[in-house]
py3Dmol code that shows the C-alpha trace and the ligand (Angstrom):
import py3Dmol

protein = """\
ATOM      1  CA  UNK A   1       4.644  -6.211  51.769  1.00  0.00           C
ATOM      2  CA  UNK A   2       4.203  -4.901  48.283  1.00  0.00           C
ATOM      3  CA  UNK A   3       2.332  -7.029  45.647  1.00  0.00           C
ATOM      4  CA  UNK A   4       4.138  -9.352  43.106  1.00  0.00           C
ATOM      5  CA  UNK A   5       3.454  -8.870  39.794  1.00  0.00           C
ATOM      6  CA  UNK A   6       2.623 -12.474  38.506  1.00  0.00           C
ATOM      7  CA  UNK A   7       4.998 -13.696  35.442  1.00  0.00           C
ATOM      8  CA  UNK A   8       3.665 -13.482  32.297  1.00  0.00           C
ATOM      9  CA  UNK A   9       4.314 -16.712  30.099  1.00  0.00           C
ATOM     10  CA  UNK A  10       5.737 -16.065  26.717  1.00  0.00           C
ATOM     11  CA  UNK A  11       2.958 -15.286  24.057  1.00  0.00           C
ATOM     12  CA  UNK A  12       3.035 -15.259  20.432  1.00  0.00           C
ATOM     13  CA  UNK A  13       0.583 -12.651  18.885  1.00  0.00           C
ATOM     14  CA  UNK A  14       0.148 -12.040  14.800  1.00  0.00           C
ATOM     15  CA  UNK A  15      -1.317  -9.059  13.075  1.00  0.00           C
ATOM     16  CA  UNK A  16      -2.754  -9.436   9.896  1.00  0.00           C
ATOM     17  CA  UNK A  17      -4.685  -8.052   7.286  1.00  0.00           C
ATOM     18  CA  UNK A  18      -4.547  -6.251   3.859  1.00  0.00           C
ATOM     19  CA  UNK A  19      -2.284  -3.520   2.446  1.00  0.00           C
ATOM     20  CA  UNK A  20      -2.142   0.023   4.538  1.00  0.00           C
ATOM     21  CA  UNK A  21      -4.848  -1.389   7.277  1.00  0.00           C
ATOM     22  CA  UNK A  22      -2.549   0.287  10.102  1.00  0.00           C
ATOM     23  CA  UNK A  23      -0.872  -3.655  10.924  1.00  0.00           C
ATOM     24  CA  UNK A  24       2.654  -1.694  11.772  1.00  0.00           C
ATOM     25  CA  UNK A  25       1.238   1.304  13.720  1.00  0.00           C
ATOM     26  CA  UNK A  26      -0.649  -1.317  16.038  1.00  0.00           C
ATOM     27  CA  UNK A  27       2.033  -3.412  16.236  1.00  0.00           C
ATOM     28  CA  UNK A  28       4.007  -0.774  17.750  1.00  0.00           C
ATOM     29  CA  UNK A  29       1.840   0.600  20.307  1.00  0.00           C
ATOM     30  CA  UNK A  30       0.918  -3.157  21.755  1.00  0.00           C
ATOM     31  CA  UNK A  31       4.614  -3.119  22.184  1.00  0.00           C
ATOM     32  CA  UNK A  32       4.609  -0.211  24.162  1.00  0.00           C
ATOM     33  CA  UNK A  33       1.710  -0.776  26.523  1.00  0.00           C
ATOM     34  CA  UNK A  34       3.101  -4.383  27.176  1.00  0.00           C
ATOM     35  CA  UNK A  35       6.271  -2.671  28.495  1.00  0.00           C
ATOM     36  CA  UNK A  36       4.108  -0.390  30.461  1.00  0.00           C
ATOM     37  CA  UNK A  37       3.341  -3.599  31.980  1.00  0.00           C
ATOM     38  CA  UNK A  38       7.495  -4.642  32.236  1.00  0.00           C
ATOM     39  CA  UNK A  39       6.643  -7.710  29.898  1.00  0.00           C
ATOM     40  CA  UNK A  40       9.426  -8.067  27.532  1.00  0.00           C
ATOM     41  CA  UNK A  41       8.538  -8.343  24.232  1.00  0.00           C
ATOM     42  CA  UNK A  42       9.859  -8.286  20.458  1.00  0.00           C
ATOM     43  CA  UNK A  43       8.803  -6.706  17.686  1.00  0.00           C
ATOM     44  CA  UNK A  44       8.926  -8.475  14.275  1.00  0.00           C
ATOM     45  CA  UNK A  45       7.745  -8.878  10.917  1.00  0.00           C
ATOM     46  CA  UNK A  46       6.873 -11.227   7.796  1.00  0.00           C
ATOM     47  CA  UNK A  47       8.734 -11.120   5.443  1.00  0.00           C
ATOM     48  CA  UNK A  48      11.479 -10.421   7.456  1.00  0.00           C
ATOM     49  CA  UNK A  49      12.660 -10.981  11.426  1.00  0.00           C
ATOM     50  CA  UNK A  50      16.007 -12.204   9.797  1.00  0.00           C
ATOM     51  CA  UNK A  51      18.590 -11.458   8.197  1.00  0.00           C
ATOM     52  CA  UNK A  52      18.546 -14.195   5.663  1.00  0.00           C
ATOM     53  CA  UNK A  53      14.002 -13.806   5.492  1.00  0.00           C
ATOM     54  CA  UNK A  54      14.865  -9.792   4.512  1.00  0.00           C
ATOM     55  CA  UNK A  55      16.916 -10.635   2.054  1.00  0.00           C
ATOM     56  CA  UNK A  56      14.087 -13.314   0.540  1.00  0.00           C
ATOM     57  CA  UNK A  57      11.743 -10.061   1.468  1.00  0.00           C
ATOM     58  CA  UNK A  58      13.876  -7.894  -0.925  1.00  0.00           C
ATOM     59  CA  UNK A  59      14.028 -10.273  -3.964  1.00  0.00           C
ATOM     60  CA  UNK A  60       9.930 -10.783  -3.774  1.00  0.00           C
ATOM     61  CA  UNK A  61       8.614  -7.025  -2.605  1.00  0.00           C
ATOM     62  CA  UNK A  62      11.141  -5.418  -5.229  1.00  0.00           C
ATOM     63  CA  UNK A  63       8.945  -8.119  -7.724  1.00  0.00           C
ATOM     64  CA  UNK A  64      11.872 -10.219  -8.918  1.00  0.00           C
ATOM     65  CA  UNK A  65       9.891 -13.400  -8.062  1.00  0.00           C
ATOM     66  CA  UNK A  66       6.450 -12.225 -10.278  1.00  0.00           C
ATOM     67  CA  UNK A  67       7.609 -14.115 -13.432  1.00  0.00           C
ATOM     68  CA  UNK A  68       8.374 -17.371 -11.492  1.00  0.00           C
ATOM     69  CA  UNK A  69       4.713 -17.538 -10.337  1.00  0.00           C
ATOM     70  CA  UNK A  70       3.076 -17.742  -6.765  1.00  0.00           C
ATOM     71  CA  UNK A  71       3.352 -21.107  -6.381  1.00  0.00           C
ATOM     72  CA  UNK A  72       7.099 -19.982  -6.180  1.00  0.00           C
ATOM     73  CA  UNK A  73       6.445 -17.134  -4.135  1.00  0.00           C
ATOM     74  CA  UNK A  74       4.702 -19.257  -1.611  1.00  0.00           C
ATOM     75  CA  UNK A  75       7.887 -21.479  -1.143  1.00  0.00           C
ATOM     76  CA  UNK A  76      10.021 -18.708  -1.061  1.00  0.00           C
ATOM     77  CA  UNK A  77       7.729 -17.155   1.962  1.00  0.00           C
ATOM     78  CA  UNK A  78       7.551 -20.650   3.204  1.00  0.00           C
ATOM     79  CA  UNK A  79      11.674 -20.564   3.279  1.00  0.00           C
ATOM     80  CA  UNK A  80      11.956 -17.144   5.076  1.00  0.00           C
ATOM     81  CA  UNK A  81       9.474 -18.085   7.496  1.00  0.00           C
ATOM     82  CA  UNK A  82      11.263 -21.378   8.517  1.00  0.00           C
ATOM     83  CA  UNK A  83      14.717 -19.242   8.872  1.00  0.00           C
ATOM     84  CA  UNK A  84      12.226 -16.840  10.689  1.00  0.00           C
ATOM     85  CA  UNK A  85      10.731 -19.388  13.428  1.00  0.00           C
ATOM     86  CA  UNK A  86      13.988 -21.170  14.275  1.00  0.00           C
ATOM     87  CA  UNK A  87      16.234 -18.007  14.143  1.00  0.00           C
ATOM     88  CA  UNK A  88      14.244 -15.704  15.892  1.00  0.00           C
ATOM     89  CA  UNK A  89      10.651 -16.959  17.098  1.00  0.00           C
ATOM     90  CA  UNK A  90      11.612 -19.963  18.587  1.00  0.00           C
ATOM     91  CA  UNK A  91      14.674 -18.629  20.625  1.00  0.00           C
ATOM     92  CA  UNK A  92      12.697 -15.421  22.251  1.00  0.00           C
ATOM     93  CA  UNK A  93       9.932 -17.542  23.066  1.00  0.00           C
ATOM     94  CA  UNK A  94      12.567 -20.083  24.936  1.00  0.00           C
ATOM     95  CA  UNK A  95      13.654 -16.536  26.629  1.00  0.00           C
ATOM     96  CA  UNK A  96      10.428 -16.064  28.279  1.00  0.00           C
ATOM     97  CA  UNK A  97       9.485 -12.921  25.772  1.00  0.00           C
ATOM     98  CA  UNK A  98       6.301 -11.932  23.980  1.00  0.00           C
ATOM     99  CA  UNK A  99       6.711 -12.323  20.010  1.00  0.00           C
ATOM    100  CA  UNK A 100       4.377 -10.116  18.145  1.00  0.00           C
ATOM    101  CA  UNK A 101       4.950  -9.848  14.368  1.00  0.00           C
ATOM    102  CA  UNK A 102       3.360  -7.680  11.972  1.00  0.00           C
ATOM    103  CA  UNK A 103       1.796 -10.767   9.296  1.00  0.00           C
ATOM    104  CA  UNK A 104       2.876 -14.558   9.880  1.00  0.00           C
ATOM    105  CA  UNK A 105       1.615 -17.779   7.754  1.00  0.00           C
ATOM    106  CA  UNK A 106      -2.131 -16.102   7.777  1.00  0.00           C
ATOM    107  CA  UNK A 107      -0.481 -14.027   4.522  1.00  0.00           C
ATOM    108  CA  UNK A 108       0.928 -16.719   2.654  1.00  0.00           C
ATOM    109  CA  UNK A 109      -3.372 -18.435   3.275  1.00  0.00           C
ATOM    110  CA  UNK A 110      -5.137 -14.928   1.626  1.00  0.00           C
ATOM    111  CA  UNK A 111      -2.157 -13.597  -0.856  1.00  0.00           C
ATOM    112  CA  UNK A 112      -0.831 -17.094  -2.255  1.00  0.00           C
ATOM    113  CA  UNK A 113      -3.699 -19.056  -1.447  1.00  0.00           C
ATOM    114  CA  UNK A 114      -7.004 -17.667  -1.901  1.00  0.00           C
ATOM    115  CA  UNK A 115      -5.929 -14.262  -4.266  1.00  0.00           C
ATOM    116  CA  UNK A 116      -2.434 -16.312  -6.074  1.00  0.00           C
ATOM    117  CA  UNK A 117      -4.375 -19.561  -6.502  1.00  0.00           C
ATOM    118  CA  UNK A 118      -1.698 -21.795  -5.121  1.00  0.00           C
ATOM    119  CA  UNK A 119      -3.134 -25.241  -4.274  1.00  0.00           C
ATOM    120  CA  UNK A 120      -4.060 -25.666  -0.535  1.00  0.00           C
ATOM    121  CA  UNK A 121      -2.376 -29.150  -0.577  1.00  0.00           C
ATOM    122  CA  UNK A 122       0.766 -27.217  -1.101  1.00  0.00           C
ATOM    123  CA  UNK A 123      -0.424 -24.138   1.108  1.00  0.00           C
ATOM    124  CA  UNK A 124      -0.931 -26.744   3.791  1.00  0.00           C
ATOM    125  CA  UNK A 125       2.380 -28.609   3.542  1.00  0.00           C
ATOM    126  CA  UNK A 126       4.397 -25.222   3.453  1.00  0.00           C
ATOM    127  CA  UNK A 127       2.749 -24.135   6.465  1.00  0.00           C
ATOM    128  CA  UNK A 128       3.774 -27.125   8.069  1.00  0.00           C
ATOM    129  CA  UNK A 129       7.034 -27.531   7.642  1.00  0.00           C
ATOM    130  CA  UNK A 130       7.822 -23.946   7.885  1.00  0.00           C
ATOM    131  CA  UNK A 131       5.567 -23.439  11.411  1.00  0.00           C
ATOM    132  CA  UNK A 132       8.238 -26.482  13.026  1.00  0.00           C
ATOM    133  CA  UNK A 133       5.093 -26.278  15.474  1.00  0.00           C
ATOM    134  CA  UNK A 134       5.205 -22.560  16.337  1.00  0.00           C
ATOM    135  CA  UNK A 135       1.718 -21.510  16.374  1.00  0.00           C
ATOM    136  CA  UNK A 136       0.151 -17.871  16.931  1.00  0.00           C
ATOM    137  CA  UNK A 137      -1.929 -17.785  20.398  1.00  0.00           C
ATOM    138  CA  UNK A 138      -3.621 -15.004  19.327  1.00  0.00           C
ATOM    139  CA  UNK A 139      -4.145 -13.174  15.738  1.00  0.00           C
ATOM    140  CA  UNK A 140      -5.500  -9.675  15.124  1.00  0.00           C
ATOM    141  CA  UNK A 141      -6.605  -9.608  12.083  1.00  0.00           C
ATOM    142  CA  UNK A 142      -7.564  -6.017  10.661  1.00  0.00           C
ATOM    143  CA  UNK A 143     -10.393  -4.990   8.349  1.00  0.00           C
ATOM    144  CA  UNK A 144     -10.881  -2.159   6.280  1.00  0.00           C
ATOM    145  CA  UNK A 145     -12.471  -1.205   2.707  1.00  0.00           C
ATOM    146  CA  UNK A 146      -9.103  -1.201   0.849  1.00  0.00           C
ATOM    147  CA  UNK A 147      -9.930   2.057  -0.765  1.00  0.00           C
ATOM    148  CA  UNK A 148      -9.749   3.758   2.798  1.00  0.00           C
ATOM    149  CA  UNK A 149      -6.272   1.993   3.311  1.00  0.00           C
ATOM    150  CA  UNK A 150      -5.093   3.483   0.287  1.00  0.00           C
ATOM    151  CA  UNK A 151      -5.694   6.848   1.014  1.00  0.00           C
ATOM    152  CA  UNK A 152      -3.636   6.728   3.736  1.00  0.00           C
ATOM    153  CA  UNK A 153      -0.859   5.087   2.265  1.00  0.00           C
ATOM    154  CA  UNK A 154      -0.813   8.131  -0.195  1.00  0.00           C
ATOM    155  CA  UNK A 155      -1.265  10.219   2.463  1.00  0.00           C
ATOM    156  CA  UNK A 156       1.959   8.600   4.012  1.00  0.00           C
ATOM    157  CA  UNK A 157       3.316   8.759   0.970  1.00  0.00           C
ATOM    158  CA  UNK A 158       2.689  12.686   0.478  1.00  0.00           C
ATOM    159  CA  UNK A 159       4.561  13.028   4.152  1.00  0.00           C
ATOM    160  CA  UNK A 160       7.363  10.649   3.683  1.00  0.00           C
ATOM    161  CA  UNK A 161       8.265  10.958  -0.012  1.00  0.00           C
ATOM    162  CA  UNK A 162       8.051   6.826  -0.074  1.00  0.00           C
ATOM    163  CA  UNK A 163       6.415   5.810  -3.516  1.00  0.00           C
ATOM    164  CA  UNK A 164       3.061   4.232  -3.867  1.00  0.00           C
ATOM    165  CA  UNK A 165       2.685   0.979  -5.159  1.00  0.00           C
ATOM    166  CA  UNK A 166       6.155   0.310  -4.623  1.00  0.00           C
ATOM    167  CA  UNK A 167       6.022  -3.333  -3.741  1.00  0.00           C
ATOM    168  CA  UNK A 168       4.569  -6.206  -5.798  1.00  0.00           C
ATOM    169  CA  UNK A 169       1.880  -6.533  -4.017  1.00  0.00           C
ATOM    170  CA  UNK A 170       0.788  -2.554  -3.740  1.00  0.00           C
ATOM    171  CA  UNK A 171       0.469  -2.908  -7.361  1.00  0.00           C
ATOM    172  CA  UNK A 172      -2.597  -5.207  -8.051  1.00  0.00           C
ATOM    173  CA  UNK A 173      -5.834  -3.987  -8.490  1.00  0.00           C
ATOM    174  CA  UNK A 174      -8.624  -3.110  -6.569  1.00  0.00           C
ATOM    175  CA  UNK A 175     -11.044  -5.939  -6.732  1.00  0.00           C
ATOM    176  CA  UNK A 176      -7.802  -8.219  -6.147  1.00  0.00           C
ATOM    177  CA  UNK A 177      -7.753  -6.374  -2.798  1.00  0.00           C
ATOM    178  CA  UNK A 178     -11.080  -6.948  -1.917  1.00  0.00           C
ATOM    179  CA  UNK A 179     -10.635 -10.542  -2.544  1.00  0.00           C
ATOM    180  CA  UNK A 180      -7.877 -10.545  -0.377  1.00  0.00           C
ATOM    181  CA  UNK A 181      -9.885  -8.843   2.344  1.00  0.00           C
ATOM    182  CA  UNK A 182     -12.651 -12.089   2.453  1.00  0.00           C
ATOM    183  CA  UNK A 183     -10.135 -14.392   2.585  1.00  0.00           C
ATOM    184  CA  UNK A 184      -8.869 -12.759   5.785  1.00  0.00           C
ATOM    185  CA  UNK A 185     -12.460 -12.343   6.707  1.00  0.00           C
ATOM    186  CA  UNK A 186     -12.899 -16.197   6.298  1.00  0.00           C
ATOM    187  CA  UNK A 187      -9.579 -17.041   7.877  1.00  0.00           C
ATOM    188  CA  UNK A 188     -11.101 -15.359  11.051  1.00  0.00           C
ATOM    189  CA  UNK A 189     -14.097 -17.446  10.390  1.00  0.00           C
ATOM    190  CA  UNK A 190     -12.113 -20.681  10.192  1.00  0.00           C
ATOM    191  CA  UNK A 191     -10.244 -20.185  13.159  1.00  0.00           C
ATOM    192  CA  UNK A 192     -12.658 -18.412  15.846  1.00  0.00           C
ATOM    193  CA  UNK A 193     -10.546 -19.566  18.652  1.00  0.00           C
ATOM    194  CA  UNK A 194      -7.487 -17.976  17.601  1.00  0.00           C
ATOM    195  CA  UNK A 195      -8.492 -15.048  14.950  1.00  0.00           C
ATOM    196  CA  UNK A 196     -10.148 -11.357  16.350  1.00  0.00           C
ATOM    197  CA  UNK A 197     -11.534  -9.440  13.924  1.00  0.00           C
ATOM    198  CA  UNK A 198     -10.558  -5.765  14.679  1.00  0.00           C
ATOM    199  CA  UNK A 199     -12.443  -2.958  12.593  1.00  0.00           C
ATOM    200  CA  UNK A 200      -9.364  -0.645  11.393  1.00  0.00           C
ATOM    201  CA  UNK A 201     -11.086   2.566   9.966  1.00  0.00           C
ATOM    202  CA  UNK A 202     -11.230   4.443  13.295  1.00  0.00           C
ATOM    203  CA  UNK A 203      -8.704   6.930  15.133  1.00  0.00           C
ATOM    204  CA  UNK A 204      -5.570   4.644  15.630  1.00  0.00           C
ATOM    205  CA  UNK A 205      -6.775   5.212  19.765  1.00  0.00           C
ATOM    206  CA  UNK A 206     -10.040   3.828  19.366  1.00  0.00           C
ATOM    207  CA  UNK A 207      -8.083   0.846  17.739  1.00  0.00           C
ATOM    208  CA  UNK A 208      -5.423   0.712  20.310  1.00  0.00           C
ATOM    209  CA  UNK A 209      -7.726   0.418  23.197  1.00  0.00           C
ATOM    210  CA  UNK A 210      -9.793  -1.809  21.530  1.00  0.00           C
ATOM    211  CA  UNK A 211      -6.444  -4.302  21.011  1.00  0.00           C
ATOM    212  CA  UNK A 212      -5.471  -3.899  24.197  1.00  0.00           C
ATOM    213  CA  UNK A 213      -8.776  -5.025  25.690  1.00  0.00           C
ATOM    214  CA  UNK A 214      -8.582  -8.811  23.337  1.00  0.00           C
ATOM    215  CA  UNK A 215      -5.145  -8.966  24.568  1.00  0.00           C
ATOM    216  CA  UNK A 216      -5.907  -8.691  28.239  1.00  0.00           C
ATOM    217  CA  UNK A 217      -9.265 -10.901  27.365  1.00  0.00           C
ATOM    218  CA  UNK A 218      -7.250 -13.394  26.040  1.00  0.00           C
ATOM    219  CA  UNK A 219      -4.238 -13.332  28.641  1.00  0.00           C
ATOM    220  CA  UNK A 220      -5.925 -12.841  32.155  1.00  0.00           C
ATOM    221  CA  UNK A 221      -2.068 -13.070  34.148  1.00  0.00           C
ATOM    222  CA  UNK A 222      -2.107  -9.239  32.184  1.00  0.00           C
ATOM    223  CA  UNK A 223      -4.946  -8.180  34.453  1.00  0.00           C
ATOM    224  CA  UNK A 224      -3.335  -8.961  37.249  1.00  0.00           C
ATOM    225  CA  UNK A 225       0.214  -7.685  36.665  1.00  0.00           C
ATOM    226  CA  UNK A 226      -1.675  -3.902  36.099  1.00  0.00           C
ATOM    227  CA  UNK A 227      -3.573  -4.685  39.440  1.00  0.00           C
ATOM    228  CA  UNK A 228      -0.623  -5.781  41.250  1.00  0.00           C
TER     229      UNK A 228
END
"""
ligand_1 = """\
55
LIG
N 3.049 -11.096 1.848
C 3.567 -11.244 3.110
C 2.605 -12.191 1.112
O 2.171 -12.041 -0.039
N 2.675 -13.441 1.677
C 3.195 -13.645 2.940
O 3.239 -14.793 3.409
C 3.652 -12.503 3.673
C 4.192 -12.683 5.063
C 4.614 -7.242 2.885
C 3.990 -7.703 1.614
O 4.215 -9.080 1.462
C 2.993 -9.744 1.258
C 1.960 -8.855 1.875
C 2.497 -7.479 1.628
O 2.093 -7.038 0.344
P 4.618 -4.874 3.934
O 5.461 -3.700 3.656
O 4.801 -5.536 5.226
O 4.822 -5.896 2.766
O 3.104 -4.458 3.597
P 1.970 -4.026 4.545
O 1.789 -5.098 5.537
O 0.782 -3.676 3.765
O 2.572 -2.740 5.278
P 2.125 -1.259 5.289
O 3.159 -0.547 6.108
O 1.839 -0.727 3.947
O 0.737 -1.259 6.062
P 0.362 -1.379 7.592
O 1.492 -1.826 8.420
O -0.881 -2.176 7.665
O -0.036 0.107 7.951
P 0.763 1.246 8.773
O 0.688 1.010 10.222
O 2.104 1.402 8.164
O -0.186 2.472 8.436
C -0.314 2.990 7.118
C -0.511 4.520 7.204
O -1.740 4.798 7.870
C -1.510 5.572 9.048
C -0.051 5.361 9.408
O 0.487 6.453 10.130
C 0.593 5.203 8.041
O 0.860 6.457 7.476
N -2.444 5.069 10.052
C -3.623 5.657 10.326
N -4.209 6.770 9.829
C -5.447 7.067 10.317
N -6.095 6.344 11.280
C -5.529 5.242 11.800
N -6.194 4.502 12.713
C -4.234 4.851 11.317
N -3.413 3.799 11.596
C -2.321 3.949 10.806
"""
view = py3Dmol.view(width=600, height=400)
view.addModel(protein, "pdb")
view.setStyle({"model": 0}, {"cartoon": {"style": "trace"}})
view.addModel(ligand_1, "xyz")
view.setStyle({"model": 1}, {"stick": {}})
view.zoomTo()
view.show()
């Protein structure tokens, strides 16, 4: 009698990390080698997921929140992150699929938080209410010097005619980027249980593989659905 490959429960998995770092490209490919694997699994993203958390992602990338300040920005992520969890999160998870979305609340912690200087009383009680208990099992968080990350999005630029510094983030300065980088660093610190630190300025294989081996670390039943 053939083997049975054993279910896989649903998982929630972030990526995270600065500007450029390679978040989407890695997103992608853990997609793919989970399908390799027939887990079903969805591909998402903050701001975003929605259609109601792209349109908050429009208003704040395209920098028509700046003047209102980040305490404002934080609510507003806060908002399209609620719509987010109970529009899209919570429902695949209740299907039985893998979520895995490129940034979650970690963001609104480094780019509000630690580089915007919003309050963590406030930081805390937006993540809160806009979490409604949906927690990441497991967070990749991706480090780089921010100067490598920028070559590359100007190299990406160069091949797909998409502007640098087109967001309102994209435009701050370097030692704002570094800032944001140890907060991520520290967020990883904070939360050892949760957070992997994955070095990001390597061929995107060598930082494939090495995903794919904390995912199967971290979820054993994956190990035995390739073995079965
Ligand atoms: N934000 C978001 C907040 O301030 N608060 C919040 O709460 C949230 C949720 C989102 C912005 O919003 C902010 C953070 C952001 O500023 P975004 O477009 O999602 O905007 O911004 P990024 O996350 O920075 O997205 P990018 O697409 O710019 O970067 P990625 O996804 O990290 O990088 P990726 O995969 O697109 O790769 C960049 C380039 O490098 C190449 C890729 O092909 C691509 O050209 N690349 C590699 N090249 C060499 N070697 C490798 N290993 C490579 N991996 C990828």
């Amino acid at each position: 009698m053939a083997n049975k490959a054993p279910v896989s429960p649903p998982r929630f998995v972030t990526f995270e990390g600065g500007e450029g770092v390679g978040k989407s490209t890695q997103v992608k490919n853990l997609l793919h080698r989970l399908s390799q694997l027939g887990i079903e699994s969805i591909r998402t993203r903050e701001p975003g997921g929605t259609p109601k958390a792209e349109a908050i992602r429009s208003f704040i990338l395209q920098g028509n929140s700046e003047a209102w300040g980040t305490g404002a920005e934080a609510v507003l992520f806060a908002a399209a992150r609620l719509d987010h969890v109970n529009q899209l999160i919570g429902p695949s998870l209740a299907d039985g699929k893998w979520v895995v979305s490129d940034r979650f609340h970690d963001s609104t912690r480094a780019y509000q938080g630690v580089a915007g200087g919003v309050q963590p009383r406030l930081i805390d009680a937006l993540e809160e209410l806009a979490l409604n208990g949906y927690s990441p099992e497991l967070t990749i968080i991706m480090d780089m010097d921010p100067e490598i990350a920028f070559d590359r999005v100007e190299q990406r630029a160069l091949e797909t005619g998409i502007p640098i510094a087109s967001d309102r983030f994209e435009r701050e300065n370097l030692d704002w980027h570094r800032q944001l980088r140890q907060a991520f660093l520290d967020i990883a610190r904070d939360n050892p249980e949760r957070c992997f630190i994955v070095p990001a300025d390597r061929s995107e294989r060598e930082v494939t593989d090495q995903i794919w081996s904390i995912v199967q670390d971290r979820f054993s039943e994956l190990a035995a659905r390739a073995s079965a």
